[in-house]
C-alpha positions in Angstrom: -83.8 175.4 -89.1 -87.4 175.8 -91.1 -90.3 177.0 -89.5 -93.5 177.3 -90.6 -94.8 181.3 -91.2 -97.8 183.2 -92.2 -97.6 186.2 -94.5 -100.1 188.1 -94.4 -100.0 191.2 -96.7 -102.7 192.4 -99.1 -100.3 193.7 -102.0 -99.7 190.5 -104.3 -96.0 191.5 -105.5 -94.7 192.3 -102.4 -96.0 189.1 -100.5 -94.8 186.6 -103.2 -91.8 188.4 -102.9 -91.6 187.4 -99.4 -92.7 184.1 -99.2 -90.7 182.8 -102.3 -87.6 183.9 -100.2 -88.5 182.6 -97.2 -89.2 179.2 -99.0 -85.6 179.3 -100.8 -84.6 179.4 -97.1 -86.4 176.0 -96.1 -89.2 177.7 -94.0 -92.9 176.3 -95.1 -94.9 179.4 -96.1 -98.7 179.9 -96.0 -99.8 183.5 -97.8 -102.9 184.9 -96.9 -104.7 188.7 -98.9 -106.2 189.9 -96.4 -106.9 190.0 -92.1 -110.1 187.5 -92.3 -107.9 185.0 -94.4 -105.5 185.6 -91.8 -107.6 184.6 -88.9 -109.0 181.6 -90.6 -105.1 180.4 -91.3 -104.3 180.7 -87.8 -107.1 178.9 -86.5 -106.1 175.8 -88.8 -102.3 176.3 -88.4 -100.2 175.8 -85.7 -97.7 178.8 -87.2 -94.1 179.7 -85.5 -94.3 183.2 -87.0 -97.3 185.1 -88.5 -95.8 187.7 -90.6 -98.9 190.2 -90.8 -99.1 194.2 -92.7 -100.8 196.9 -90.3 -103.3 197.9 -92.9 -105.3 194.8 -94.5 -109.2 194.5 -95.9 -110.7 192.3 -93.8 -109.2 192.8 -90.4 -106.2 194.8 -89.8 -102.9 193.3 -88.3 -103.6 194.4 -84.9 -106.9 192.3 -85.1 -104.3 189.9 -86.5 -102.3 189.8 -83.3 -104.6 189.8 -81.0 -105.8 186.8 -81.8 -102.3 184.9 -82.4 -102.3 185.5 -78.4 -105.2 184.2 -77.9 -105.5 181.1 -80.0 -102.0 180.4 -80.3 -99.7 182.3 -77.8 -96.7 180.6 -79.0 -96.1 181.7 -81.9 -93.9 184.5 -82.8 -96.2 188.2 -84.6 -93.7 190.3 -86.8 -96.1 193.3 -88.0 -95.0 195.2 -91.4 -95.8 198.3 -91.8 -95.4 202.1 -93.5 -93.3 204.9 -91.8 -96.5 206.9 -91.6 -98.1 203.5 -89.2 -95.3 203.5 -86.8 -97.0 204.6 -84.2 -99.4 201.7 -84.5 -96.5 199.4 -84.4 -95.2 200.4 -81.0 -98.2 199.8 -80.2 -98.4 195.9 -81.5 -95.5 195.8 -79.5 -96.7 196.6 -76.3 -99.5 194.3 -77.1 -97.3 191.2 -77.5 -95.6 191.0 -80.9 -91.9 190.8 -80.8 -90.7 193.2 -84.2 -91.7 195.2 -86.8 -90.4 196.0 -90.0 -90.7 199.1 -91.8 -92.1 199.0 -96.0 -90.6 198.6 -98.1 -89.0 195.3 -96.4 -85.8 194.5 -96.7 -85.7 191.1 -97.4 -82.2 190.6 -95.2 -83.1 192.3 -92.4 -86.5 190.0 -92.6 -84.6 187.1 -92.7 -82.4 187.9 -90.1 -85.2 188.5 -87.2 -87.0 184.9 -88.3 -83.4 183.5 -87.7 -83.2 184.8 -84.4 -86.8 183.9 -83.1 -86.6 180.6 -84.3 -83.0 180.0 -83.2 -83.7 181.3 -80.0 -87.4 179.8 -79.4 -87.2 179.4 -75.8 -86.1 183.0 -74.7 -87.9 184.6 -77.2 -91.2 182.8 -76.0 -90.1 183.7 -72.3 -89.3 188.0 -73.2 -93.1 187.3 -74.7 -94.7 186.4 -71.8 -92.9 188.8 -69.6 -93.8 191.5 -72.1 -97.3 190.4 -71.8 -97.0 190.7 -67.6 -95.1 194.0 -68.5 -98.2 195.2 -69.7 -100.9 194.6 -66.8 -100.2 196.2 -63.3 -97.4 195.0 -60.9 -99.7 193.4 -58.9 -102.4 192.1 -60.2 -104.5 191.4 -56.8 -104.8 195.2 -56.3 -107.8 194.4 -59.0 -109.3 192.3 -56.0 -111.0 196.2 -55.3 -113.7 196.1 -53.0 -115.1 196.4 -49.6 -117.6 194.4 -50.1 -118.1 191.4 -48.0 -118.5 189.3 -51.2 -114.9 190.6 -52.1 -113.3 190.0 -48.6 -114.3 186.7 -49.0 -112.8 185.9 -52.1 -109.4 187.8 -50.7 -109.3 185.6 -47.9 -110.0 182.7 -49.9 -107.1 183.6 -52.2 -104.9 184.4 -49.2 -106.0 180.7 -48.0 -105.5 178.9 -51.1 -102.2 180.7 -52.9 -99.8 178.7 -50.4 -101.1 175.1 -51.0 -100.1 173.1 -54.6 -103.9 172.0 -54.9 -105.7 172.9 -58.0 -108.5 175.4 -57.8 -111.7 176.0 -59.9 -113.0 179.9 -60.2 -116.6 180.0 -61.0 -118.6 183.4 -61.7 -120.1 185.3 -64.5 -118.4 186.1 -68.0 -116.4 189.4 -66.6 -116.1 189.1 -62.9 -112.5 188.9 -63.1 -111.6 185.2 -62.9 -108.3 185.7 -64.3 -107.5 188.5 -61.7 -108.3 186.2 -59.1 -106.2 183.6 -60.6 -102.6 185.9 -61.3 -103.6 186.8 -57.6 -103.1 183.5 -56.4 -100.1 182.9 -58.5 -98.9 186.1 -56.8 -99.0 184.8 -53.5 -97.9 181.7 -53.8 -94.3 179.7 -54.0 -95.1 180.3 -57.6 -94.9 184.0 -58.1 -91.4 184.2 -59.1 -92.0 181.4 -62.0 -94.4 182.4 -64.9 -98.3 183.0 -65.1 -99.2 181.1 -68.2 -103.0 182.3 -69.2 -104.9 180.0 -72.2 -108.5 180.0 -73.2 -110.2 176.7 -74.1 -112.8 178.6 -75.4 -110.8 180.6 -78.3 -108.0 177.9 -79.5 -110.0 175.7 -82.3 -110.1 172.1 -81.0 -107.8 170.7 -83.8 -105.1 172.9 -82.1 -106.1 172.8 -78.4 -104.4 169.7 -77.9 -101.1 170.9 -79.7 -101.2 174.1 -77.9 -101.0 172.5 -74.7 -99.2 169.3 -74.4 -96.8 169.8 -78.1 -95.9 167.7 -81.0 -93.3 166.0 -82.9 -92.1 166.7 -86.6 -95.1 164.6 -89.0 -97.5 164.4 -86.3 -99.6 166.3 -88.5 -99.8 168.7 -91.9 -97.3 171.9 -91.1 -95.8 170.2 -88.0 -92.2 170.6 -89.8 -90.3 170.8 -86.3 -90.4 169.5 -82.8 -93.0 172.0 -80.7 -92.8 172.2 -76.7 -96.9 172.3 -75.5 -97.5 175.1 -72.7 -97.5 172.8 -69.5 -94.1 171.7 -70.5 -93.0 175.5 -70.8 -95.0 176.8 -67.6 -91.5 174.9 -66.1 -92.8 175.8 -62.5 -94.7 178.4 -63.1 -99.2 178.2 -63.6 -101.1 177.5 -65.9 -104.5 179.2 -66.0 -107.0 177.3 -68.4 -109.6 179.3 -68.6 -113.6 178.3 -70.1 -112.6 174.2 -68.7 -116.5 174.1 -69.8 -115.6 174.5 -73.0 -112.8 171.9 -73.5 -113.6 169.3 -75.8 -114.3 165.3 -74.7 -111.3 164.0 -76.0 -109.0 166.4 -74.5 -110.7 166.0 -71.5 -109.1 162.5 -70.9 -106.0 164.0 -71.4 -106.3 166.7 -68.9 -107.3 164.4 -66.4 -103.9 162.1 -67.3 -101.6 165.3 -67.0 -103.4 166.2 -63.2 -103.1 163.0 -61.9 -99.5 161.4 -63.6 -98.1 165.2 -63.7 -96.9 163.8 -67.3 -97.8 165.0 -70.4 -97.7 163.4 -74.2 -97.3 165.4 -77.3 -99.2 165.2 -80.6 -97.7 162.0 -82.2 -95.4 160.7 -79.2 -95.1 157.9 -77.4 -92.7 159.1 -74.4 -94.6 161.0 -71.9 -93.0 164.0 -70.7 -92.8 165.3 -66.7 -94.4 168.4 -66.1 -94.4 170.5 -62.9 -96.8 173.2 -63.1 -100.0 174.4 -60.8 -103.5 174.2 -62.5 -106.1 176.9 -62.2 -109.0 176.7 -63.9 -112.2 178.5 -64.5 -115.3 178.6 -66.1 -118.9 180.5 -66.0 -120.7 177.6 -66.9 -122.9 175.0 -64.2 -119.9 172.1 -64.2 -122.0 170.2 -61.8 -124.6 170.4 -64.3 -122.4 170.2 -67.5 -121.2 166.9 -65.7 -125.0 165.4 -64.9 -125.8 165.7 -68.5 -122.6 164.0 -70.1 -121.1 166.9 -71.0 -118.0 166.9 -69.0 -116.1 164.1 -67.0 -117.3 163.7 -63.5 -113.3 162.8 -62.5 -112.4 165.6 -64.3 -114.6 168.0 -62.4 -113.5 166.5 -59.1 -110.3 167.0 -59.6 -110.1 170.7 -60.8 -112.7 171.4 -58.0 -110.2 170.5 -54.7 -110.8 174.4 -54.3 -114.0 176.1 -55.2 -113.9 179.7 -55.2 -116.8 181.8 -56.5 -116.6 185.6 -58.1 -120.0 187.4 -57.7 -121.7 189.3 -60.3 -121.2 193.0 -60.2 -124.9 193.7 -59.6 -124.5 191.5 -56.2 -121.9 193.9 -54.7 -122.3 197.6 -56.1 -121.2 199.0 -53.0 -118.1 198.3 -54.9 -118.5 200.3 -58.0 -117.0 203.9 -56.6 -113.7 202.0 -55.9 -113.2 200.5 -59.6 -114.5 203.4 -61.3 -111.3 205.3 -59.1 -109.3 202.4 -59.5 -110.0 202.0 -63.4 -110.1 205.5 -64.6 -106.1 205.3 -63.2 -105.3 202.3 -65.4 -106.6 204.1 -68.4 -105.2 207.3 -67.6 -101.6 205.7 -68.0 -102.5 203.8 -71.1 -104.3 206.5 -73.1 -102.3 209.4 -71.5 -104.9 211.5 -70.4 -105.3 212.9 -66.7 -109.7 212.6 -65.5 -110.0 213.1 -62.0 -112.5 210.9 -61.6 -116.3 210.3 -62.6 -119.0 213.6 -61.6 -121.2 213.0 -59.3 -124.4 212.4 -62.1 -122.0 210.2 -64.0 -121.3 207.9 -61.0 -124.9 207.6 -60.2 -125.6 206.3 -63.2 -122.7 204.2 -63.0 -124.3 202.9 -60.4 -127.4 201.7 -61.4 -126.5 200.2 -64.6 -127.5 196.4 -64.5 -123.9 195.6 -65.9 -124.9 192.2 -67.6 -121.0 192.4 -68.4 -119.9 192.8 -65.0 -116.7 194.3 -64.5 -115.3 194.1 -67.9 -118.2 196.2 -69.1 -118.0 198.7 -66.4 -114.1 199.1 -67.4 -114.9 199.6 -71.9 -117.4 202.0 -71.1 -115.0 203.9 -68.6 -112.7 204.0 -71.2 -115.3 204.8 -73.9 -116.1 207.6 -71.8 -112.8 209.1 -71.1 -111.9 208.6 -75.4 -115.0 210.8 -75.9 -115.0 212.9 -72.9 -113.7 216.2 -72.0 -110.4 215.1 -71.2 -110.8 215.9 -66.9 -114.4 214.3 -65.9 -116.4 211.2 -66.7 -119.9 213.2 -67.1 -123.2 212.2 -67.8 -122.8 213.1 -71.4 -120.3 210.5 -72.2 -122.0 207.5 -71.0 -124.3 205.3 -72.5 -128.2 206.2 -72.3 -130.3 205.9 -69.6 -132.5 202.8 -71.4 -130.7 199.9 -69.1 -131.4 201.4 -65.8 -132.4 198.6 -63.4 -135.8 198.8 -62.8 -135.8 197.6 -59.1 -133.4 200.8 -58.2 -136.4 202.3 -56.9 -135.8 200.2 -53.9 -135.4 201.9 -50.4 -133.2 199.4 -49.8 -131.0 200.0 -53.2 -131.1 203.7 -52.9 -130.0 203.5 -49.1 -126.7 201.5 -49.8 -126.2 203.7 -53.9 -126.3 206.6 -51.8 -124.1 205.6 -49.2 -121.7 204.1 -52.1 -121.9 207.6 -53.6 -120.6 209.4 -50.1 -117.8 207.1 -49.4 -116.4 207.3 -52.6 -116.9 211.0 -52.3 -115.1 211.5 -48.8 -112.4 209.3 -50.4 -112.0 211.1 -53.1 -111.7 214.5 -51.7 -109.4 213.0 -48.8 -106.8 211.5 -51.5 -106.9 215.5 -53.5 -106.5 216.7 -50.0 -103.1 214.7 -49.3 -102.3 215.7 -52.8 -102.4 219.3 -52.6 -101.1 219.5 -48.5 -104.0 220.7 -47.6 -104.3 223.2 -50.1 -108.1 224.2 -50.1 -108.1 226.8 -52.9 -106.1 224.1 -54.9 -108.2 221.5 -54.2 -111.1 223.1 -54.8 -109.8 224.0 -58.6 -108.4 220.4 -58.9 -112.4 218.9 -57.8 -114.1 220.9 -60.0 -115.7 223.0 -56.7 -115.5 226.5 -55.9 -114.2 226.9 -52.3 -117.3 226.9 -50.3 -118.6 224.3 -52.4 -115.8 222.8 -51.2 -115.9 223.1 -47.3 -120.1 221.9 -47.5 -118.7 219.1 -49.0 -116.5 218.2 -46.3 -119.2 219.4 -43.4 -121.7 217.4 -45.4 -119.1 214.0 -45.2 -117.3 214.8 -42.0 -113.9 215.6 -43.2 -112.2 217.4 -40.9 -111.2 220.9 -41.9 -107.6 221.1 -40.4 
């Protein structure tokens, strides 16, 4: 069985090489110099395997996977690569792609790993996705950090909603953590044991979109050589998380609205519908309401994604929950760049604090881990953040500096507490492990009211 595959590879001999033996074995080859050629293919192709070098001008193949997952998360990533770049392949595998081969390639052992993804379509698409849960936490909702009321609302909206089939619309700012919300509610609900199926409206390139999600038949279109299952057929009981609705386009808008209300879908260049049972969450950071009062988006659209409305606030509006990410974060990064910080310094997290973080929690998380690449390997200091030239100006606020401050000491006391439990109430230790000297130490827990037993 043909498929249709991207090589991507910058030297000439070697990827004519490749692609005139993958044609003598049926497959319909598209070949590409360099990683911006690559990205432009992909967003025009609708590719079963994308067949990328490590090292290309342009954009490398890492750049090159990335966004197969996010335009087309179907499709299968092989990365090639030298001996000296194997490093770098491991880690295109942990970021979704399912092989690599070492240069030079050898052609039969090529051959043979197209055979099996494409022979094997269904599992191999399923070990994808569970490689791609592999690689966030084990529970997602433990990203719902915060103890700020904001925050327990949105958990006990979450808790609330998970249970019911309904669909439900997350609104908030670009980085709030919409998605977290959403695997959170997949977590919880009858759902959680079938798969978490996250696609951005925003990213796949309109004359895919509709491929992408609902399939197509062989012809429907240029380099539709086989049959292709869309991704609410292959959520199979699972949820689908269709994120930036704002940005879907009008004609696909129609056909959204079909697949809610029939539970059926129709692929690219069929006539059958198809049954599909599958939960919907969707999301967006646009003004729907508004986006719907201007003609921009179907009012029986927006009705029926919005049968539960929950909102993510900005950042800014709950900084009282800062302390607990940075902690929370700074462990995430500490397992995937395999470095041990403690934490952030005290002058570090009060700057932390009164960023304006237009970028909201995803910003707060790249420059953690901006920080702790450049840092001194145990502290998030002062030094390694950005400057001090977007400072909120109203921070001069009583108000502001009352609830920084007592931000500040709670993270502190919980902080020390958690070293405390670490070393069993070893004070010397703790003191060495904090950074302290031991007097330092016992102020500190006067200061906070730890008690000193």
């Amino acid at each position: 069985m043909g498929g249709t595959i991207l090589v991507a590879e910058d030297e000439d001999i070697a990827r004519k090489n490749i692609s005139r033996i993958l044609q003598q074995e049926g497959h319909v080859v598209h070949e590409v110099s360099d990683g911006k050629a690559a990205l432009d293919a992909i967003n025009q192709t609708d590719f079963d395997v994308v067949l990328t070098d490590i090292k290309m001008p342009g954009a490398d193949g890492l750049a090159v996977l990335k966004h197969v997952r996010e335009v087309s998360p179907q499709t299968f990533t092989l990365m090639m690569t030298a001996f000296a770049s194997v490093e770098t392949a491991v880690e295109a595998l942990q970021l979704g792609a399912q092989d690599y081969l070492l240069k030079p390639i050898i052609l039969d052992d090529l051959l043979r790993k197209i055979k099996i993804l494409l022979e094997h379509k269904d599992l191999a698409w399923e070990v994808q996705q569970l490689r791609r849960e592999v690689g966030n936490d084990a529970d997602p909702g433990e990203l719902l950090v915060g103890r700020s009321p904001a925050m327990q609302e949105v958990r006990t909206l979450v808790d609330r909603v998970a249970a019911a089939p309904s669909t439900v619309l997350l609104t908030g700012e670009s980085g709030v953590g919409k998605e977290v919300v959403a695997r959170a509610v997949h977590l919880r609900s009858p759902r959680a044991q079938k798969i978490f199926l996250p696609v951005n409206c925003g990213a796949i390139p309109e004359t895919l979109l509709e491929s992408q999600l609902f399939g197509h038949i062989k012809g429907a279109f240029t380099g539709a050589v086989v049959n292709q299952e869309g991704l609410f057929p292959r959520a199979r009981g699972g949820t689908i998380f269709l994120d930036e609705i704002g940005d879907m386009p009008a004609s696909l808008q129609v056909k959204l609205l079909r697949v809610l209300q029939e539970r059926e879908v129709v692929p690219v260049g069929a006539t059958v519908p198809i049954p599909v049972d599958v939960r919907v969450i969707a999301a967006t950071n646009r003004d729907l309401a508004k986006e719907v009062s201007v003609g921009r988006f179907r009012e029986d659209l927006y009705y029926r994604l919005n049968v539960i409305g929950v909102h993510i606030p900005p950042l800014r509006e709950r900084r009282e929950d800062i302390p607990m990410l940075i902690e929370y974060l700074i462990g995430r990064h500490n397992r995937t760049l395999k470095t041990s910080y403690k934490g952030a310094d005290s002058s570090a997290l009060k700057r932390l604090m009164a960023m304006p973080w237009k970028g909201n929690v995803r910003e707060l998380d790249n420059v953690l881990e901006r920080a702790m690449i450049l840092g001194n390997g145990e502290w998030v200091t002062l030094a390694s953040l950005p400057n001090d030239s977007n400072r909120e100006e109203s921070q001069s606020s009583a108000v502001r500096e009352r609830r920084l401050k007592e931000a500040v000491q709670d993270y502190e006391k919980s902080h020390i507490e958690a070293v405390l439990q670490e070393t069993r109430g070893d004070r010397t230790r703790a003191a060495e492990l904090l950074g302290l000297s031991r007097s330092s130490l016992y102020r500190k827990m006067e200061q906070l009211r730890i008690p000193n037993n």
